[in-house]
C-alpha positions, 0 to 999 in steps of 0.5 A, a space after each residue: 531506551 535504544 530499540 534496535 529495528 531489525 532487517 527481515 527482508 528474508 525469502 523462505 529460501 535463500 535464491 530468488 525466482 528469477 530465470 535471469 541470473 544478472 537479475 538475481 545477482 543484483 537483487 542479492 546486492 541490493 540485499 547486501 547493501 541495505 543489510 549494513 544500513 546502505 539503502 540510498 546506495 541499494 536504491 541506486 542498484 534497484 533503480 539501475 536494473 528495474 527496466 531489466 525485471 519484466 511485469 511478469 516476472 516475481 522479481 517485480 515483488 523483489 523490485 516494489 518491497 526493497 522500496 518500500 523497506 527504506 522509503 520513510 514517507 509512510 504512504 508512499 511506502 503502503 503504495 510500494 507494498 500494494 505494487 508488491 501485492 498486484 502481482 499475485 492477482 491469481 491464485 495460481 501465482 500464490 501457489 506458482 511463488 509461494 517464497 515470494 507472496 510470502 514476502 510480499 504479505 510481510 511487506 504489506 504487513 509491516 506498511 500497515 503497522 506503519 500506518 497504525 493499521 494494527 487489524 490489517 496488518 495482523 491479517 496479512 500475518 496471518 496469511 503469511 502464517 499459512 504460508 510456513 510450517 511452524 517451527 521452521 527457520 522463517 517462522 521465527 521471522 514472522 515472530 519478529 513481526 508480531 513481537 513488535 506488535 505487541 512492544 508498541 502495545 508495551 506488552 512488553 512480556 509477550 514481545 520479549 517471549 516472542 523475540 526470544 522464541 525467534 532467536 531459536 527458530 532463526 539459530 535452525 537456518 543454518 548456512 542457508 543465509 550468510 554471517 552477516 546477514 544472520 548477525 545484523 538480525 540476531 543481533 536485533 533480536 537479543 538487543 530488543 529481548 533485553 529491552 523487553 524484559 528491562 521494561 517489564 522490571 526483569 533486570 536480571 534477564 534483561 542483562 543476560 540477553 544484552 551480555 549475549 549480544 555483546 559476545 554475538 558482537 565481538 564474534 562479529 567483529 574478529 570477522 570484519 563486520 562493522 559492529 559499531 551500531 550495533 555496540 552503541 545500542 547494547 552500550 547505552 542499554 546496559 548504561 540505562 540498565 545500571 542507571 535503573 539498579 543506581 550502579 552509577 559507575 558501570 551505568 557511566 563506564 558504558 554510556 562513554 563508551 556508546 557516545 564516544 564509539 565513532 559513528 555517522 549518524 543517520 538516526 539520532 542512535 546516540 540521542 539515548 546515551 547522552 540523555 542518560 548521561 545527563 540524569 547520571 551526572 543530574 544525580 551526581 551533582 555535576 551540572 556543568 556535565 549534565 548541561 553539556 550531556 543535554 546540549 548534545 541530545 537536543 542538537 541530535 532530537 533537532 535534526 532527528 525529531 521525526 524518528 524520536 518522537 517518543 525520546 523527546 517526550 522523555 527529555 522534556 521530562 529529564 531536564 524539567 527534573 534537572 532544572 528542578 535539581 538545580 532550583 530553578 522550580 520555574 523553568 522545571 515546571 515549564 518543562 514538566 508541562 510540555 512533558 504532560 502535554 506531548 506524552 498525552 499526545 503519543 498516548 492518545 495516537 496511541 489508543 486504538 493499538 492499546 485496545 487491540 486483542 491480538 490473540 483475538 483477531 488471530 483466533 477469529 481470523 481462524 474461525 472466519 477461515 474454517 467458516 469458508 471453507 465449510 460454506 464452500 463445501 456445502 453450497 457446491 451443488 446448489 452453486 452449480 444450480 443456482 448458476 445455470 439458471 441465472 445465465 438462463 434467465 439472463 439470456 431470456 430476459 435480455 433476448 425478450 427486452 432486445 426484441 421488444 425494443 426492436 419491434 417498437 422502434 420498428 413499429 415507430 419509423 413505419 409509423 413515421 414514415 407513413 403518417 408525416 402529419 403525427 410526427 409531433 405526436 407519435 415522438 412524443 409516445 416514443 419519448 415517454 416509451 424510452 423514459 420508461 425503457 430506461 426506469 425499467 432497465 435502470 432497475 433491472 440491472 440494480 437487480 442483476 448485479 446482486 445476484 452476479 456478484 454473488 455468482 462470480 464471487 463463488 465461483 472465485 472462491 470454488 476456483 481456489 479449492 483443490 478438489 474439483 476436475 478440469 472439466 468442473 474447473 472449467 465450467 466454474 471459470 465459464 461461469 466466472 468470466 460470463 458473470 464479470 463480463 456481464 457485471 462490467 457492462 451493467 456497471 458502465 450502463 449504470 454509469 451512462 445513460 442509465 445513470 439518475 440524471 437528476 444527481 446533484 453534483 457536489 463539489 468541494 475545493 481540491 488541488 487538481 494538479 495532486 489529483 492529476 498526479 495520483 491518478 498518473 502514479 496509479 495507473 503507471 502499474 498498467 502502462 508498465 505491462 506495455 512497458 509505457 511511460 507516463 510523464 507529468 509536468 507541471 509548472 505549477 505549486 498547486 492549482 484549485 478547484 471546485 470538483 467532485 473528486 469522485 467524477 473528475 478522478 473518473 475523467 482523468 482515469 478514463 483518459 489515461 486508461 484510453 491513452 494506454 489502451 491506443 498507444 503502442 508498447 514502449 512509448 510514453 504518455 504526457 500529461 501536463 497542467 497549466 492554469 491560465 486566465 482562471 482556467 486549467 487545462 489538462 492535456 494526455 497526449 499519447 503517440 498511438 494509433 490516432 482517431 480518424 479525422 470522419 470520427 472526431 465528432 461522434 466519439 464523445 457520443 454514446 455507444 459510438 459507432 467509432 469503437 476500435 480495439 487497442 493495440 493489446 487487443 483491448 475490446 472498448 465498450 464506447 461509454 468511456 469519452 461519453 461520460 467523459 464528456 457529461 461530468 465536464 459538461 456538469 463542471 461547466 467545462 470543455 473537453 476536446 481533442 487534436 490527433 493525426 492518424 498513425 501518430 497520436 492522440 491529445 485530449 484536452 480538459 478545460 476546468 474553472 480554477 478557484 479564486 
């Protein structure tokens, strides 16, 4: 049964928020283009105009879910979406582009459902849901989205209601989009109306919606609109709608006309017809003519098998019957069992949507956002207080350790200085003070990260209502920043010289060069607010190694991090990876402000005195190289560095390669 997939890629108002005309004009192109199924030819256009759109601009959110609406590879197509989504870090972009966060949630949305994320997915709806009024034109969009939830679920009832309802919120849109594009999407949804009811055993609806759609098309085509994809969906719908009444001379009329419609084939559309075909001619006796239906299905399910999974579960089937018609009971049972064994397949990747309540995770998204809000109401008073003493009792407590660590290391070099004969001894006492000092700063900064997790995590959520003053806003966000400042030092501390010593570094056999390069596809996001470009080479398939993902991932992103950091805006970054003599090297060079020849050595060293600010303003803690270099070390490995003042940087990794 043809499922027509429909092209939803719409704003809540027709114009992009983009201040740059050329922009906007070109995005609507891209628009156009993948509107008639031209997206390689889009993806063109996008490309062309993507070092026009600025960072700061909506139109990047424009730019990252045109991508991923024709990107097949699933996960790549999830990564587009979260791009789309990173620009609306803030609240106050959600509420300064609502047309765009509404998109992008969409976008997010869908990636999920790829990626049979059914919950995720449906929380994005949900926000995108908060977003319209309902009843309005793109209401109906967002029906479309749930609609295919529950088809895959094979509700087939509720998707078809839900489709239907969408046809009549997106007839209230009016002028606001063009005929063609409100075409290729009513189209679509009257088309999967019909196959919803069909599947549901309503064939009397299910042929009334599939006639609709051919008056739509005809109305189309007087236009100049090329309908011929569309035609052979409804066609070999109406063909299998015959088939199932046993009306084999319509079924017949209007499966020649879906496979004879001439047609570049991207998707295996006419994988459908022919395989009814086949069973019409099965049933008729007319085997040469089933056979040759057959043969055309196959050679299409070849060269289409990743979009036609569920089709060709479905031929194993048929042609097991035809063989069975013509008696050869051998090949037919063979068939049969291939049949068994992949539909068992589908359905078990299947089982965790089956099981999914949709209109119970939707409620209790509501109930969990009424709870919120009722929170954020009542503990407002005793946030305030509850802040103001923990910055307090944070600033006493680390005034009262500074100085007690100060007066011992005083106290200590005095000591030295005076008593040479009570070195040994008096370092000895000053080892197992530090020892102690670490134990204790170690357990105290566990203990601060709660209760500042807590503080900046309601003081984020207060900062999103409404009802609060300038001045009450701004002691929130006081306390906010205050909070995040103090959490990411205690979370580097942590990370260096507080960290257990005594871990036990686990390691498995990963390919370091798809490590590399994640890590360089992640971080280009950020190279882009400074308009950087991260180059990779590589002249390797793979390259393994045995790493702990977690620690190398942290050098590859410190290194990368600091390379952004000290280089100018507009230049590129080079990472490479080569292996050699059972070793491999990684090398990030940057062509930014350089190190100074007197601090190559301290660098790598803890709280090194040779911090310096970055190019943006970037402010350092100078634990990053430090750790760097302390997970290498555990590696058995070596990182160094070359750079010349005023032109650039190259750190350099040496790792053992595997075997």
């Amino acid at each position: 049964m043809s499922f027509t997939s429909i092209l939803t890629w719409m704003s809540c108002k027709e114009q992009v928020s983009s201040p740059d005309v050329d922009i906007d004009k070109q995005l609507r192109l891209t628009d156009s283009l993948m509107t008639v199924s031209k997206g390689d030819s889009g993806i063109r256009n996008l490309k062309k105009i993507r070092p026009l759109i600025k960072d700061s601009s909506p139109a990047v959110t424009d730019y990252y879910c045109f991508l991923a609406q024709w990107e097949i590879d699933f996960e790549l197509r999830n990564r587009y979406a979260d791009s789309a989504m990173a620009f609306f870090s803030t609240d106050a972009r959600k509420k300064q582009y609502p047309n765009q966060y509404y998109k992008a949630l969409l976008c997010k949305g869908e990636a999920s459902v790829n990626l049979k994320q059914y919950n995720t997915a449906l929380k994005y709806y949900y926000k995108a849901k908060q977003i319209l009024n309902n009843g309005n034109c793109d209401d109906g969009y967002l029906s479309v989205k749930m609609a295919n939830i529950y088809y895959k679920q094979k509700n087939f009832r509720q998707a078809a209601r839900l489709w239907s309802n969408s046809y009549n919120l997106i007839m209230q849109c009016g002028n606001r989009y063009s005929f063609q594009k409100q075409f290729y999407t009513l189209q679509g949804v009257l088309n999967n109306t019909g196959i919803s009811y069909q599947k549901s055993l309503m064939l009397d609806s299910a042929e009334y919606f599939y006639l609709k759609d051919l008056k739509l098309i005809d109305t189309a085509k007087s236009k100049g609109i090329d309908v011929n994809a569309a035609s052979i969906a409804v066609f070999d719908n109406l063909g299998g709608l015959y088939l199932s009444k046993n009306d084999l001379k319509h079924a017949e009329l209007y499966l020649l006309k879906a496979v004879q419609l001439p047609l570049k084939e991207v998707d295996g559309i006419k994988i459908p017809p022919y395989l009814k075909l086949a069973d019409l001619y099965t049933r008729k006796k007319q085997f040469d003519k089933a056979a040759a239906a057959f043969e055309q299905s196959k050679t299409r399910l070849k060269k289409y098998s990743k979009q036609n999974l569920d089709i060709e579960v479905g031929w194993n089937k048929m042609y097991a019957q035809f063989l069975f018609a013509k008696g050869n009971k051998d090949g037919a049972y063979g068939y049969q069992n291939t049949y068994i064994h992949l539909k068992d397949s589908l359905e078990s990747v299947s089982a965790n949507l089956y099981k999914l309540d949709v209109n119970r995770e939707l409620n209790s998204l509501a109930q969990q956002q009424t709870v919120i809000k009722l929170s954020q109401k009542n503990k407002l008073k005793k946030i305030f207080l509850a802040g103001s003493v923990v910055i307090a009792l944070l600033s006493i407590v680390i005034i009262v350790l500074i100085n007690r660590s100060l007066k011992r290391s005083q106290k200590a070099n005095k000591e030295a200085a005076l008593q040479n004969e009570r070195l040994e001894h008096t370092l000895t006492e000053l080892e197992r003070v530090n020892q102690n000092y670490i134990r204790i700063m170690r357990v105290m900064a566990h203990d601060l990260r709660n209760p500042l997790s807590g503080m900046t995590g309601l003081a984020a959520i207060l900062l999103g209502e409404d009802e609060f003053s300038d001045e009450s806003r701004h002691m929130l966000h006081l306390i906010e920043t205050t909070g995040i400042h103090t959490m990411e030092m205690i979370n580097e501390l942590l990370k260096s010289g507080l960290a257990n010593e005594n871990e036990e570094l686990k390691v498995e056999l990963i390919d370091i060069k798809n490590l590399l390069f994640d890590s360089v596809e992640l971080l280009q996001f950020k190279a882009d607010e400074k308009q950087q470009e991260i180059e990779f080479t590589s002249d390797q398939e793979s390259v393994m190694a045995y790493i702990n993902h977690e620690k190398i991932w942290r050098v590859f992103n410190n290194l990368i991090v600091n390379a952004i950091k000290f280089s100018h805006e507009k230049t590129s970054i080079k990472v490479a990876i080569t292996k050699s003599d059972n070793k491999v090297i990684i090398s990030i060079a940057d062509k930014g402000i350089g190190v100074p020849a007197k601090d190559q050595e301290s660098i790598f060293e803890m709280f090194t005195p040779a911090k310096r600010v970055g190019t943006g303003g970037e402010q350092p803690f100078g634990l990053g190289l430090s750790i760097s270099k302390r997970i290498i070390d555990m590696h058995n490995g070596k990182i160094w560095l070359t750079s010349t003042l005023g032109e650039g940087t190259t750190f350099y990794v040496e790792l053992p390669a595997a075997d």
